[in-house]
Structure formats: structure tokens, C-alpha cells
C-alpha positions in Angstrom: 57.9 137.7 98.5 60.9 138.8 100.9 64.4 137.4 100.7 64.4 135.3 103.4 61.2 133.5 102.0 62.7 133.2 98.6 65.6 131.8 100.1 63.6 129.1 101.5 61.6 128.2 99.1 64.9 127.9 96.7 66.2 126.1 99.6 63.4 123.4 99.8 63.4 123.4 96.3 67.1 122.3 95.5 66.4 119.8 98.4 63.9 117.7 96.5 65.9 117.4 93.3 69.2 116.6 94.8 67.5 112.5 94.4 66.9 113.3 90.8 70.3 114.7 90.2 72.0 111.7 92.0 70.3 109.2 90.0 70.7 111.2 86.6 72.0 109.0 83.5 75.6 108.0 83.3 75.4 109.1 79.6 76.7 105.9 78.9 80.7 106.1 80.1 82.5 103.5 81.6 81.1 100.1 82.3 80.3 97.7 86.1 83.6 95.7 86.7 83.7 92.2 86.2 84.2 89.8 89.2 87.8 89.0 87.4 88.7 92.3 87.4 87.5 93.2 91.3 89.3 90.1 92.2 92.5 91.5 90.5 92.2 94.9 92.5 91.5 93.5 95.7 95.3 92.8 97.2 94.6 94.1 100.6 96.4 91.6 103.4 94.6 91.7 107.2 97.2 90.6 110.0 95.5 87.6 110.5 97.4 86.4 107.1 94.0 86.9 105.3 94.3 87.7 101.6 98.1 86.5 101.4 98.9 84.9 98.1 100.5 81.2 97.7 104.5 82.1 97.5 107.4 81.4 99.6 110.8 82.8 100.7 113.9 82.5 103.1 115.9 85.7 104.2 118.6 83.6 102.6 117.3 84.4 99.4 115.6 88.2 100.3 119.7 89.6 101.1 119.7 89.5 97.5 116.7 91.1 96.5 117.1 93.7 99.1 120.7 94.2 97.6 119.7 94.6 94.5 116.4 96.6 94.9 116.2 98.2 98.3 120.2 99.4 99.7 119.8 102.3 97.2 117.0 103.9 99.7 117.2 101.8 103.0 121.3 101.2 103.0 122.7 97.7 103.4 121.7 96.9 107.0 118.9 99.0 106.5 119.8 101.8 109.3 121.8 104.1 107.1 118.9 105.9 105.1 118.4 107.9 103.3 114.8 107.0 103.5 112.6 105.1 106.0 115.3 103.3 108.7 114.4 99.7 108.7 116.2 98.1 111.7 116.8 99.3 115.7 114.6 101.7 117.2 113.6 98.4 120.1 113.0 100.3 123.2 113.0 103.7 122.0 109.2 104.0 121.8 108.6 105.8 124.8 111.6 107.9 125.1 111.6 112.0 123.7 113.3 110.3 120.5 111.2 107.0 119.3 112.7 105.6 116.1 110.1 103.7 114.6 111.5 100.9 112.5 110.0 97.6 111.4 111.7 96.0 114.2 110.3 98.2 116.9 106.9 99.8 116.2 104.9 97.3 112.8 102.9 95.5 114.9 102.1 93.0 112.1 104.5 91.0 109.9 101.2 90.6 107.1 101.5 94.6 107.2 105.0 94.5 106.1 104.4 92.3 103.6 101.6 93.9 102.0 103.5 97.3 102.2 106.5 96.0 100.1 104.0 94.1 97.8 102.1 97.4 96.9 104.6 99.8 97.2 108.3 98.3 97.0 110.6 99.1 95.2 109.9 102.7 95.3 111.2 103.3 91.4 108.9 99.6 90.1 106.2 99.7 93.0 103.7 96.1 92.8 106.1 94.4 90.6 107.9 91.7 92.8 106.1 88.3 92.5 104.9 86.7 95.7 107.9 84.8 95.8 110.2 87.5 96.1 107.9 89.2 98.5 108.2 86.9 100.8 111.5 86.5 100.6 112.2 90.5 101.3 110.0 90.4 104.0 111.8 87.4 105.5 115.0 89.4 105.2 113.5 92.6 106.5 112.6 90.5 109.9 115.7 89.0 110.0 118.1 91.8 110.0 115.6 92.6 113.2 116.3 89.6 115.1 112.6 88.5 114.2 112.9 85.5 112.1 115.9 83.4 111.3 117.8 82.7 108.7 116.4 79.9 107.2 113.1 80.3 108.8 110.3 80.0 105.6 107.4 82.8 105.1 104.8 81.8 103.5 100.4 82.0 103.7 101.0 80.1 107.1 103.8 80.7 108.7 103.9 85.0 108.5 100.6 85.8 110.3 102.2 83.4 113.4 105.2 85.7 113.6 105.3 87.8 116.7 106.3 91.0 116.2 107.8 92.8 119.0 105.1 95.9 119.2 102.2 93.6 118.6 100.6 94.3 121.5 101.3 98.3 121.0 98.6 98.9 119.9 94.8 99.4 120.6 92.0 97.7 118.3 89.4 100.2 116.5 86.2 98.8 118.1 84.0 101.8 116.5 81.4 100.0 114.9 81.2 102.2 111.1 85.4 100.7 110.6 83.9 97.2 110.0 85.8 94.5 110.5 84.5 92.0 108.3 87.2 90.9 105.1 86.4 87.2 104.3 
């Protein structure tokens, strides 16, 4: 047999047991989640407010959450650093130097809110309740201009605010992204 024919028969030969080898035994590790446990896992928020907990909160009451938990990294009017700048940056999208803050380039409040949920504060990510989530978001679009004050966040109210790069951006119509979160 020559080398090239040997190569193709171990070729066609690995092909047909790649099935076997994908459905081989688990050797009996780990376990199917429970529908409790998925449920617990699945925390993602879609702009249209879909997937947002019950909760509530004023900017009022988010200045002091973000003064406790968030000056350390964002400053106290969130443009002095030294990480992500949180506020300006409105009109400097299309200039040599764009300063994409929450304020001028999220084109979602729900976004913002399930980016501090997850990830904020950076030292106790996923650790504020929905309460205080809210409430941080509130103050986040406040110090923008966004929101006022007083104005509440909640399930019904944060997918209606306008953001002022909403319409920045271009949907994903490719249809293997899938669109369909219920």
C-alpha cells in the first residue's frame, strides 16, 4: 500500500469514529442542571427591559452607593478615572478623539444595568441587590443629564429611557445570532 493511500484510508477511518467518540460515556461526572439552578444562571437583560428583576431606585439614593462603591475607580463625578470615564464624551463620537462614556456612546440603559449587576463593583462583582442596582444605574444616568433626580428606575420605566446614541447603532440581522429570549 503507498503513503498517500494509507493516509486515506486512516483518514476515512478516524472519520467514521469521530460519532462514536462524541457520544462516548460520561464515566459518570457531573450531573443535568435542574430548572432551579438554570433559572439562577440565566441573568442576562435585552434592551427591551426583558429579563429585568422586580427592584427600584432614585439617583437620590445611587449618589450614595456610587460614593461608597464606585469613586474609588470612576472618581466622584465619574470623569476623573482612573478606570472607565463615566460621564461627557456627547458629541465626540465622530471626531479623531471619541470618548465613549455612558452618556455618549451605551445605546441601552437595560445594558447599563446589567453591566453593573454582573460586574460592579469591580473588588464584590454580582453582589448589589436589585434595589441598589437600580438605584446606581439611576445615578449613573443622572450625572449624564439622562434621567432626573427623582425620576424612578425600575422593570418599566428603564427600557423607556432614551439614551442619547440609541440610534448609533446598526441591528445584527444575520440569521445564526438569533434573536429570540422570551
Amino acid at each position: 500500500m503507498t503513503v498517500s493511500r494509507t493516509v486515506m484510508v486512516l483518514a476515512i477511518a478516524m472519520g467514521t469514529f469521530n460519532p462514536v467518540i462524541a457520544q462516548s460515556p460520561t464515566f459518570g461526572l457531573g450531573r443535568a442542571p435542574h430548572a432551579g439552578e438554570l433559572r439562577a444562571i440565566d441573568i442576562d437583560v435585552l434592551p427591551d427591559g426583558r429579563g429585568l428583576p422586580p427592584g427600584r431606585g432614585t439617583a437620590d439614593a445611587g449618589k450614595t452607593i456610587y460614593a461608597a462603591r464606585c469613586t474609588v475607580c470612576h472618581g466622584a463625578t465619574g470623569k476623573e478615572g482612573p478606570q472607565d470615564v463615566l460621564v461627557g464624551g456627547q458629541g465626540t463620537l465622530n471626531t479623531a478623539k471619541p470618548l465613549k462614556t455612558v452618556g455618549s456612546y451605551w445605546p441601552y440603559a437595560t445594558t447599563l444595568w446589567d453591566y453593573i449587576n454582573r460586574s460592579m463593583p469591580f473588588d464584590h462583582p454580582a453582589t448589589l441587590p436589585a434595589d441598589q442596582v437600580y438605584a446606581t444605574t439611576a445615578y449613573v444616568l443622572f450625572i449624564n443629564g439622562i434621567i432626573g433626580e427623582r425620576d424612578v428606575m425600575d422593570q418599566d420605566s428603564l427600557p423607556k429611557v432614551k439614551m442619547p446614541n440609541r440610534t448609533g447603532f446598526v441591528p445584527d440581522t444575520r440569521p445564526d445570532v438569533g434573536h429570540s429570549k422570551k
